[in-house]
N, C-alpha and C positions, 0 to 999 in steps of 0.2 A: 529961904533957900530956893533957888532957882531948880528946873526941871530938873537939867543937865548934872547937877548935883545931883540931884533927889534920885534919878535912874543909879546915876554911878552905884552909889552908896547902895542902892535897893540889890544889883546884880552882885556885888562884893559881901553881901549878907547873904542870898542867895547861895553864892555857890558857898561860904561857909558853913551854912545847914546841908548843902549837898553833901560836901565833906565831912560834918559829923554823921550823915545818914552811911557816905560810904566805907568810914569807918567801924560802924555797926555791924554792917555788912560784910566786911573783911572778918572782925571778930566773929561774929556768928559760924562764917562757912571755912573757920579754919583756914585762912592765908599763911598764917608763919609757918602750917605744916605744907602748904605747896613750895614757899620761899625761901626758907633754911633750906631748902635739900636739893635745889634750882640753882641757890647763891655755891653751894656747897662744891656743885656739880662746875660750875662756870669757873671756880678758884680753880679747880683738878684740873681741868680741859684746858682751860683759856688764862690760865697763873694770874686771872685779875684778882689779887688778894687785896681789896680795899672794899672790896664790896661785904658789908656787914651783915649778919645774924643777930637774931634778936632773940629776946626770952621775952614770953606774952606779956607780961607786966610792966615791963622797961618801955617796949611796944606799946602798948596803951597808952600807958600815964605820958608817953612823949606826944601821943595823935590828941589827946585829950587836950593837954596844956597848947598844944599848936589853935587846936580850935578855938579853946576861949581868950588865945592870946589877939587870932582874927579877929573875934569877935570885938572885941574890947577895940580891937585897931578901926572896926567899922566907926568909932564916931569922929576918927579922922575923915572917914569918909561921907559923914554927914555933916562936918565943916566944908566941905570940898579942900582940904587940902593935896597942894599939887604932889610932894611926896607917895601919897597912898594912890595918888593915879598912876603914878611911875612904878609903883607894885605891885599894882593892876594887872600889869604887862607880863609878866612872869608868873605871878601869880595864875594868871587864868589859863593861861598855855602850858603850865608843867599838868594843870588838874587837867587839863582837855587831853591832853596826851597821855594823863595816866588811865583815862577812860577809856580811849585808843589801844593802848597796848593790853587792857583787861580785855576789851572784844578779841583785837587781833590773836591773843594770845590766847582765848577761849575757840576761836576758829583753829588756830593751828593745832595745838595739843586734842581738840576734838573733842572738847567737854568744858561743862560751865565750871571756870575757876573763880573761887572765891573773889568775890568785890566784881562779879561781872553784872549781877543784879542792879546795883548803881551806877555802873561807869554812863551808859547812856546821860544818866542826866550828871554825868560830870563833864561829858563832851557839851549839852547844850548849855549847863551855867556859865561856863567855862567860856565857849565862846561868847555869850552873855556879855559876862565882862569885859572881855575885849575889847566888843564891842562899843559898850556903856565908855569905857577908858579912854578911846580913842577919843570918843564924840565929847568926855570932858577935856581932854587934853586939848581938843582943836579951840574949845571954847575958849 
């Protein structure tokens, strides 16, 4: 296995353990009670009725199977195949943004919201991969 592989793969497992740690982290400090009543509030206001509500366990057991479905996908990532670099790209920009919008949205509301604890190393895994993605892709 070459470097440029061996990075990829290493950043894509990476931000997967960030993502189970941020998950934790959501559970512990209570997110679906800031989130239902946010999602609740933005249906009323703003008629965006597609934006879902969840019940804790539905919740979980989805962020759970997500994790270890990553995980499982990282040893496409340690064959280097080109697919899982091209999911790379999505991959690491949705988590670096949702790290983003935990600061942003912990600045604006004026108080630490749930999953703020982790978002910081969801911005640098996140861009991590990007990174790592790119630099397999050009390879």
């Amino acid at each position: 296995m070459n470097s440029v592989v061996r990075r990829h793969a290493m950043a894509w497992v990476a931000l997967t353990l960030v993502l189970a740690v941020h998950v934790a982290d959501e559970a512990v400090h209570d997110f679906l009670g800031f989130y239902n009543p946010f999602v609740m509030m933005l249906r009323d206001v703003l008629l965006i009725q597609w934006l879902p509500t969840y019940e804790f366990g539905e919740w979980l057991a989805g962020l759970i199977a997500a994790v270890v479905l990553l995980l499982i996908a990282s040893r496409a990532a340690f064959r280097g195949a080109r697919w899982i670099q091209w999911a790379s790209l999505p991959y690491g920009l949705i988590l670096l943004l949702n790290g983003c919008v935990h600061i942003a949205g912990s600045l604006y509301f004026q108080r630490m919201l749930p999953g703020v604890l982790s978002a910081p190393l969801l911005v640098v895994a996140g861009a991590w991969l990007l990174v790592r993605a790119a630099a397999a892709l050009r390879a």
